[in-house]
N, C-alpha and C positions, 0 to 999 in steps of 0.2 A: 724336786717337784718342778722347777722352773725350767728346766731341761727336757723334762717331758712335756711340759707347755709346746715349750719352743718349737720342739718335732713335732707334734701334735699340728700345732697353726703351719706349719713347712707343708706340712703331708695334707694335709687338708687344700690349703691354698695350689699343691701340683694337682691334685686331683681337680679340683676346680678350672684350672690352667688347661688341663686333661681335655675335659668336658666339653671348653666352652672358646677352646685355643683359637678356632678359625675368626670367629664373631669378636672376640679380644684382638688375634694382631691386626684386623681389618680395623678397629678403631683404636690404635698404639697411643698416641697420644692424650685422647681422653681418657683411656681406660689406665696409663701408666700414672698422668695427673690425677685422677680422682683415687686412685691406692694409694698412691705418697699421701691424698689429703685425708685420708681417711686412717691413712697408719697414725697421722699425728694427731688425729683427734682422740683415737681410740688407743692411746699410749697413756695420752692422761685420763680420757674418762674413765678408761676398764679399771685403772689402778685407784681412783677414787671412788670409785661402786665397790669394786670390791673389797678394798679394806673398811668400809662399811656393811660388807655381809657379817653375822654371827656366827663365824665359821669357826670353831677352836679345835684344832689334831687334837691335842689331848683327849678330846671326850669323843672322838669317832669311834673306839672298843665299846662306850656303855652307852651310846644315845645313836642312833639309828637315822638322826634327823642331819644328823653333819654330814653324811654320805651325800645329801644333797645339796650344801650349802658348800661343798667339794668340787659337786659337779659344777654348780653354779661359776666358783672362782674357776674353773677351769674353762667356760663358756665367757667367761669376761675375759680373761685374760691371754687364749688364745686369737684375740682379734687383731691386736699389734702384729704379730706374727706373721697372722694371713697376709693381711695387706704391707705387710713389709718383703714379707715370700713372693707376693704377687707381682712385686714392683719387679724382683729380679728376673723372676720367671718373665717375664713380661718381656724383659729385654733379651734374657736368651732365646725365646720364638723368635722374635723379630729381626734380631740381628744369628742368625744358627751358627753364620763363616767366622762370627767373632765371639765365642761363646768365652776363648781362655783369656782374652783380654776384658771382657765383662767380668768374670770369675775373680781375675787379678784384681781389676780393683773394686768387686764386692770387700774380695779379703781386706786389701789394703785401707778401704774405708772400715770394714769392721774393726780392723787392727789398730784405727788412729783411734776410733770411736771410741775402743775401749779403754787406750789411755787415756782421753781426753776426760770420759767418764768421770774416774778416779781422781783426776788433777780436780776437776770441777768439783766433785763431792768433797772435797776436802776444804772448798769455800760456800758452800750453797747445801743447804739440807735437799734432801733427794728430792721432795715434792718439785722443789726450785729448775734440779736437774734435769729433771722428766719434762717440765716444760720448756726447760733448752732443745731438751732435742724433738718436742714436739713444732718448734718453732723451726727446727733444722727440716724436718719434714715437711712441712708447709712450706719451705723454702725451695725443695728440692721442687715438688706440685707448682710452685709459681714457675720455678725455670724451666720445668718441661712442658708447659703451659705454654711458654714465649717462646722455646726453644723448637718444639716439636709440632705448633698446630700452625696451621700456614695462611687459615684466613683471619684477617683483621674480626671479624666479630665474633669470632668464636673464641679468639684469644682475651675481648673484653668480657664476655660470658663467662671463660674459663677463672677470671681473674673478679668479678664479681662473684662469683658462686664461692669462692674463697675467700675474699672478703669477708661474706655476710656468714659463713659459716665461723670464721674466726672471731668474729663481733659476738653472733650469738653465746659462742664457747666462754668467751672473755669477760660478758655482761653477767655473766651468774654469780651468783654471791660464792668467793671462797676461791674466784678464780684470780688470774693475773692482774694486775690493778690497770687501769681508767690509760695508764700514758702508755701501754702497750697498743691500746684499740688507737689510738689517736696517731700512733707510727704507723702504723697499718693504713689508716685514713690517709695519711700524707704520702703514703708513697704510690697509694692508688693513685 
């Protein structure tokens, strides 16, 4: 299932790319920062909505209502995907002459990610993990934020609008505790 996720939000997000390519690489840098910021929120929020849906395979042969509570988790869980797809796509419009050294190290980050993954989960229960690397995602959004927008106030815009989205994410009951917002506060 997670694999048809995964091509599902790819394919979704190229076609989107498709669509909408000229108006996206005219605005690269907002548009690559708010997909990195939006992969990390929706890494953790899709997977805690939806392991709150009433979804059980088991009963999808005799109840009829799970076919939708299917679709549902596929509608949450496709959204990481997108805006993780987006962020790459993003960079192969923009950069076309360097598409096999983008490529190289999409792999090569995917490839450390996924050990890093494994090592991790093996000290941190997965909830924990998910928000490592949603935190790695907001990180990438801050650096292509300072790295790629070139006037001084759009970079404090860019880096306030993530702030305050991180704050709100962070203030809900059941999310990461009180001294993650307060890092965040400090290094603004």
């Amino acid at each position: 299932m997670i694999i048809s996720i995964a091509l599902l939000g790819f394919g979704a997000s190229g076609t989107f790319i498709a669509l909408a390519q000229r108006w996206l690489v005219e605005r690269y840098p907002a548009a690559f920062a708010t997909s990195a910021a939006l992969f990390g929120m929706t890494a953790v929020a899709s997977f805690a909505i939806a392991e709150r849906l009433p979804f059980n395979a088991l009963e999808i042969i005799w109840d009829p209502r799970q076919l939708g509570w299917l679709a549902a988790n596929y509608a949450l869980l496709i959204l990481p995907f997108f805006f993780g797809a987006t962020c790459v796509g993003l960079a192969f419009c923009r950069h076309p002459g360097q598409i096999g050294r983008a490529y190289a190290f999409d792999l090569a980050g995917a490839g450390i990610g996924a050990l890093g993954i494994v090592g991790l989960l093996f000290l941190v229960f997965p909830s924990t993990a998910l928000r490592f690397v949603a935190a790695l995602a907001f990180a990438a959004a801050a650096f292509a934020a300072f790295g790629m927008v070139h006037h001084r106030c759009s970079q404090r815009a860019a880096l306030g609008w993530q702030r305050r989205s991180l704050q709100y994410r962070y203030r809900r009951p059941g999310w990461p505790p009180s001294r993650i917002c307060r890092s965040i506060r400090a290094s603004a």
